[in-house]
N, C-alpha and C positions, 0 to 999 in steps of 0.2 A: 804358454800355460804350464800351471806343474804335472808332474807325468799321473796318469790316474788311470786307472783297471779299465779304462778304453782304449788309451792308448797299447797298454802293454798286451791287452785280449782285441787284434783287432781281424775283422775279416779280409782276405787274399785273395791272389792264387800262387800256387806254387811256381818252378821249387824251392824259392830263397825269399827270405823277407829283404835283404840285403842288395841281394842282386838282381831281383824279381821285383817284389813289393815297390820298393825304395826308388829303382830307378823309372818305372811304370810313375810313379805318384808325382816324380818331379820333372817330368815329360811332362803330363798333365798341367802341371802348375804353369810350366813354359808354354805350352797351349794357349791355357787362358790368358796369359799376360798377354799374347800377339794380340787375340781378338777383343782387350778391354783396352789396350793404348791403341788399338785404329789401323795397325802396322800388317795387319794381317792381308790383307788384299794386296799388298805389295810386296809379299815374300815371291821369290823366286826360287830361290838356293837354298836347301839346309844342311846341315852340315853339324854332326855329333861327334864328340872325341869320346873317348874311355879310357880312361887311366888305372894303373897295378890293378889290384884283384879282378875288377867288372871288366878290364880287358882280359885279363890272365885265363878268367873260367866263365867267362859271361856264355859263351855259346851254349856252354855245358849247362849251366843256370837259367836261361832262357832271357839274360840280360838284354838282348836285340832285338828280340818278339816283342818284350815287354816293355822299350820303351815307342816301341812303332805304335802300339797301341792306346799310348799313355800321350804321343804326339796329333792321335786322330781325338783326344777329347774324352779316352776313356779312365775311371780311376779304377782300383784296385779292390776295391769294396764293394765296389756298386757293379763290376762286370761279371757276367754269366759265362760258366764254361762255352756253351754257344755260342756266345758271341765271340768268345777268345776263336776260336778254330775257325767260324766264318771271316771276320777280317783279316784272320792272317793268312789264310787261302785265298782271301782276294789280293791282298799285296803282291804273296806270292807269283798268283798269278798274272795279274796286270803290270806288275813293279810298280804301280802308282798306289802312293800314300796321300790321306785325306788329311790336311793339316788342319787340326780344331776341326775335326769334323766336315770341314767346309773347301780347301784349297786344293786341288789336285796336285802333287808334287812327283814326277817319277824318282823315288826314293825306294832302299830296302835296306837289309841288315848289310848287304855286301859293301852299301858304300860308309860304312861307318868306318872311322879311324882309330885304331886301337893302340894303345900306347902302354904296354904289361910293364914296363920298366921304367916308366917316370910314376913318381910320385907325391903328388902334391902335396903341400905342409899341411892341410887341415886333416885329412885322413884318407888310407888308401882307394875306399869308393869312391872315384872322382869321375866328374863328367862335364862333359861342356856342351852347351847345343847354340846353335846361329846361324840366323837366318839372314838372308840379305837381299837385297833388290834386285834389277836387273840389270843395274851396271855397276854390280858387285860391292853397293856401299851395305856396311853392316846396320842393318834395321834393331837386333833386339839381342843380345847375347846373355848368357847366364850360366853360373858354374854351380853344379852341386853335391855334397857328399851325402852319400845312403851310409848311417853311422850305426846299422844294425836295427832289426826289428821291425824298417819300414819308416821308419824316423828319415827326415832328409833334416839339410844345414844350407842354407846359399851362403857363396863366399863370401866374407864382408862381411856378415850379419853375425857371426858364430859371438860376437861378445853382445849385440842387442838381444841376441837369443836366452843368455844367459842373464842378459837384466833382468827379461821382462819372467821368465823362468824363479826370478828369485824375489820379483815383485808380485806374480801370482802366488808363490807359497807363503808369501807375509797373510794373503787374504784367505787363507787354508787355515780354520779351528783350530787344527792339529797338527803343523806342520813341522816334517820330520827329513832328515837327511841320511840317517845314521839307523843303526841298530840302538844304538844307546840312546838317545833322541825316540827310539819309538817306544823301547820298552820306558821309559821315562812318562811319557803318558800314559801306557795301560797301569804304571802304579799309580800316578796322580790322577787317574779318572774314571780307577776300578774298570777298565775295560779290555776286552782281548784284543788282539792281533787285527784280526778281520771288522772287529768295532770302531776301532780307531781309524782305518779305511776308509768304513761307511760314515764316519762323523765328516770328514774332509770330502765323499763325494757328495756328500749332501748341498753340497756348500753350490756346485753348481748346477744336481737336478732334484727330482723328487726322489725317495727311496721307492717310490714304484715304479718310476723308469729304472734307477738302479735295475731292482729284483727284473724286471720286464727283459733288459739290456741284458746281463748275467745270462738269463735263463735264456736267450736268445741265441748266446753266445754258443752257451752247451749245445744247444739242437744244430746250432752249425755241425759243432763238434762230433756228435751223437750222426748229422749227413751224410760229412766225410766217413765215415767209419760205413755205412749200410752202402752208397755209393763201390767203396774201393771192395767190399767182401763182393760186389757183380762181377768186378773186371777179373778177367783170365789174363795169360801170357805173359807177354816178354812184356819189361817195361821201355821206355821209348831211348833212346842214347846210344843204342851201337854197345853198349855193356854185356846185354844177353842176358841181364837180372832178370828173374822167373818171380813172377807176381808168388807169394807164400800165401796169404789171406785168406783166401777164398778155401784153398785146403784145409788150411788148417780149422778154419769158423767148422767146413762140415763134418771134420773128426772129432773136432770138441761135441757139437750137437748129438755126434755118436757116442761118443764117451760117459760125457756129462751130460746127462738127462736131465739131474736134478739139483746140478749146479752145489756139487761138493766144493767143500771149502781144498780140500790138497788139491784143484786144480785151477787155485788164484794165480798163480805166477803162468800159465798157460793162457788167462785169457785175457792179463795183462799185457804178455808179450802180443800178443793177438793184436788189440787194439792199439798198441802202439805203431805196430810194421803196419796196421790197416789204414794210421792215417797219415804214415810218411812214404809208402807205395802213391796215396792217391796223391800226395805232396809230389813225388819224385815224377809222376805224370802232368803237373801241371795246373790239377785239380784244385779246387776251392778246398782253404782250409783258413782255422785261425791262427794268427800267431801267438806262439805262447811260450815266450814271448818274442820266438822267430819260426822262420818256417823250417828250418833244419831242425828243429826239436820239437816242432808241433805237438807230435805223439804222445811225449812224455806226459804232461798234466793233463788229457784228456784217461791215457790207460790209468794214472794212479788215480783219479778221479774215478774211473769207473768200480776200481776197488771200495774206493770208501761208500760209494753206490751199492754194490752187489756183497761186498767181503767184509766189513766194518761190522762190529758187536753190531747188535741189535737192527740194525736195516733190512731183515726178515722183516720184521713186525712194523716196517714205518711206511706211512702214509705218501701220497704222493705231495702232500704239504710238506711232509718234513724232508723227504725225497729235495724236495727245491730249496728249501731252507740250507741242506748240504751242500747244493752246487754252489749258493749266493755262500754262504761264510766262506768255503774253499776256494773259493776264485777270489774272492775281497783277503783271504790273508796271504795267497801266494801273489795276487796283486801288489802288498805292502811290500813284501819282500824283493818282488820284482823290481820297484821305484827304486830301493838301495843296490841292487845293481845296475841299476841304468844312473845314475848319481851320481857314484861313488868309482865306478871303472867301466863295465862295456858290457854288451849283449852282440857285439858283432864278430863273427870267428876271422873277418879280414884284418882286427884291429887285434884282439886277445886269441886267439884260437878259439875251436871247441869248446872249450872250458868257459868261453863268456857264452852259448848257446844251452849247447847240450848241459854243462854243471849251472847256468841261470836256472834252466829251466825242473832239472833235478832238485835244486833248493829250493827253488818254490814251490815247486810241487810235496817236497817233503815239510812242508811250515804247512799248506795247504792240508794235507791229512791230517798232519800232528795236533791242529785246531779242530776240524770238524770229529774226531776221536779223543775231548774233550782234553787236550792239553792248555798247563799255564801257558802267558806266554813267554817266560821262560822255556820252558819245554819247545814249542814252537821254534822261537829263535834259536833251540840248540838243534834241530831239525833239520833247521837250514843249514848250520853249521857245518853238520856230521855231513849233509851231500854234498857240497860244495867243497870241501875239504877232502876228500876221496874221489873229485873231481878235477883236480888242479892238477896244471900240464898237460890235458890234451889238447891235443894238436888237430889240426883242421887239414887236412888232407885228402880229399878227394878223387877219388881216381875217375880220370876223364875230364875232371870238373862237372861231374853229376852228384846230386846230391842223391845218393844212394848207398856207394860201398864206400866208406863203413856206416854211414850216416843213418839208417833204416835200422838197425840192427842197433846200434848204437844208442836208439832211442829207446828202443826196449829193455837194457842194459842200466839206461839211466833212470829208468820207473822202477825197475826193482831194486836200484840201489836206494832211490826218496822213499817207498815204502820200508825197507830198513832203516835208515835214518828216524823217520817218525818214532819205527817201533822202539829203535833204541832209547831215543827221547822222552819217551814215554815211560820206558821202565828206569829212569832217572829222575834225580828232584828239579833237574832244569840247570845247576850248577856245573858249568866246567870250566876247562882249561882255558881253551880257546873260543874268542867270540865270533862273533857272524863278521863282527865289521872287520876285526884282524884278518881273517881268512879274503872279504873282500877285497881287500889293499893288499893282500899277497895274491891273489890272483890277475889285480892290475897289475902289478910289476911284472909276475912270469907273465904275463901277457906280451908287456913290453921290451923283456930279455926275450921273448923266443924270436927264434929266426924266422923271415919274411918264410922261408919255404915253407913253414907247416903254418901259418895263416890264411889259407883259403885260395892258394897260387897255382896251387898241383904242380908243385915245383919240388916238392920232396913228400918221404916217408909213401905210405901205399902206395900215393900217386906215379910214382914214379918207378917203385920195387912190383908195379902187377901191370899186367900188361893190360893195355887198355881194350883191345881186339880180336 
């Protein structure tokens, strides 16, 4: 199907869409296939590989938890922090895994096979799962890539994928690949950024599930954040990172009483570490449009919420009306990076994360702060563009240092961005889509180490212990 503001806004757990999300969902898939071809009562043996990145940082990432529990029947959307910590304390405990729910298997993280230095041709998140009988014949095998954001690919398919990908956006009103392709509509059919969105999601629900789904999405978002300002201490990885959140929420509440405008960028940075702290625990969060960058569109959202001209005086109608246009235009924006080059930091670095997700987020204000969409698309532009070449490097392979911080970095860079675009006629140099296709390429020149490997840059210059 073509990619649409569900895909790219979807519900998780942390800390990786990639390496969490992605390999959890095609565990799952692999699940179901045993128990709908019959094969499942004759498994005996299983047996997971992991190839370059998901081997490289998976532990660090929670790649091995998440796909034990994605092999017991669970998916990623649908599971409760409680159930995440009771099945995996019973694994632990027992070393028997429940395959589909239903199989008993003594299986754990320990017997997976890790493979950090092969790497498959389709893309570095590779995996393989299989199962076999009792006299070792293979019953069901299946390979998969996690291609950023919780997205997976089975081998084989990656060109049926693309068919039918391009057979569904024939059947899309508006269908659009490009920046130039999208602003192309909003001339030919007087409509904004986030309009043009909502004409294409119409196409397969009601605009009240839209608005319903949107607003659904935020109160996830609006979760994580009340959630992670409870939690005290150390976050979990052996790092020693000290939760910041929770201090800081009750120095702001001391400070700002009354919710002065010079302490935007304070309660920005706030909500961004608030809800890549509860990301870096594990925590339910959404992707936006991965989990390494979670933060970013929820704190600049919260701006145009709390900080934006006139949201003093607006109602909780127009209150929703912002979150549905802001997520429907950093949605549009989001499809042309996932299109056009990557959302995955194993495949492009950081910069397809963290600058995705700073782009959209700064198209997303620029529209709800009543920008053409010219102005909008130069929005994106401006983030994305002061985003190119960072590197993905993690120390430990936890997504934490620099990854938390990082996020709050990237919200106040999209909220400049907007502002700049706005005090412009929408005219410039450079376009969103030039800057996209240079961002796939440095993605493709940089070196495997700073792609998500913890094989260079901080990960390697700080000590993990």
């Amino acid at each position: 199907m073509a990619v649409g503001v569900f895909d790219l806004f979807s519900i998780g757990i942390g800390p990786s869409s990639s390496h969490t999300v992605g390999p959890m969902r095609a565990a799952a898939v692999f699940a179901e296939e045993l128990t709908s071809s019959g094969v499942l009562e004759q498994v005996a043996s299983l047996r997971v590989d992991l190839y370059g990145s998901l081997a490289a940082t998976g532990h660090g990432h929670g790649t091995m938890t998440a796909i034990l529990l994605g092999l017991e029947g669970y998916h990623p959307d649908l599971i409760l922090p409680d159930e995440v910590e009771d099945r995996l304390t019973a694994i632990a405990e027992t070393g028997t895994l429940r395959l589909a729910g239903a199989v008993p298997l003594p299986y754990g993280v320990k017997d997976m096979v890790l493979r950090p230095l092969t790497i498959l041709p389709r893309h570095t998140n590779g995996m393989t799962f299989t199962v076999s009988d009792a006299e070792g014949g293979i019953l069901h095998k299946a390979t998969f890539f996690s291609v950023g954001g919780g997205f997976i690919v089975r081998e084989g398919e990656e060109d049926a994928a693309l068919k039918e990908l391009a057979e569904s956006k024939k059947e899309l009103p508006l269908p659009f690949r490009t920046a130039a392709e999208l602003l192309a509509h909003c001339r030919s059919q007087g409509l904004s950024i986030g309009d043009v969105m909502l004409v294409n999601e119409r196409a397969s629900r009601s605009e009240e599930d839209i608005r319903a789904g949107l607003l659904h999405i935020y109160s996830v978002m609006e979760g994580c954040v009340e959630v992670s300002l409870k939690r005290e201490g150390l976050l979990p990885g052996g790092l020693k990172v000290r939760r910041r959140a929770p201090d800081w929420h009750e120095r702001l509440l001391k400070e700002d009483k009354d919710r002065d405008p010079k302490y935007w960028q304070e309660w920005v940075n706030l909500i961004a570490l608030a809800v890549n702290e509860e990301n870096a625990s594990g925590g339910r969060v959404v992707t936006a449009p991965t989990n390494g960058a979670a933060g970013i569109i929820p704190a600049v959202l919260y701006y145009a919420l709390h900080f934006a001209p006139g949201m003093d005086q607006a109602t909780q109608e127009d209150r929703d009306d912002v979150v549905m246009r802001f997520l429907l235009a950093a949605g549009a924006v989001g499809v042309l990076y996932k299109e056009q080059a990557s959302i995955s930091g194993a495949e492009v670095g950081c910069q397809g994360e963290v600058g995705s997700a700073s782009s959209m987020a700064a198209a997303g204000l620029a529209e709800v702060m009543g920008g053409t969409p010219a102005q909008v698309e130069n929005a994106a532009e401006i983030a994305m563009e002061h985003n190119l070449g960072l590197t993905c490097d993690p120390i430990g392979g936890l997504v934490q240092v620099p990854c938390i911080e990082r996020n709050a970095i990237a919200a106040a860079k999209a909220i400049n961005a907007a502002k700049m675009a706005l005090w412009g006629d929408g005219s410039h140099r450079v376009s969103l889509d030039e800057v996209i296709i240079t961002m796939r390429e440095t993605g493709k020149d940089m070196s495997s180490k700073y792609k998500e490997t913890a094989m260079g840059g901080l990960a390697v210059n700080v000590v993990a212990c």
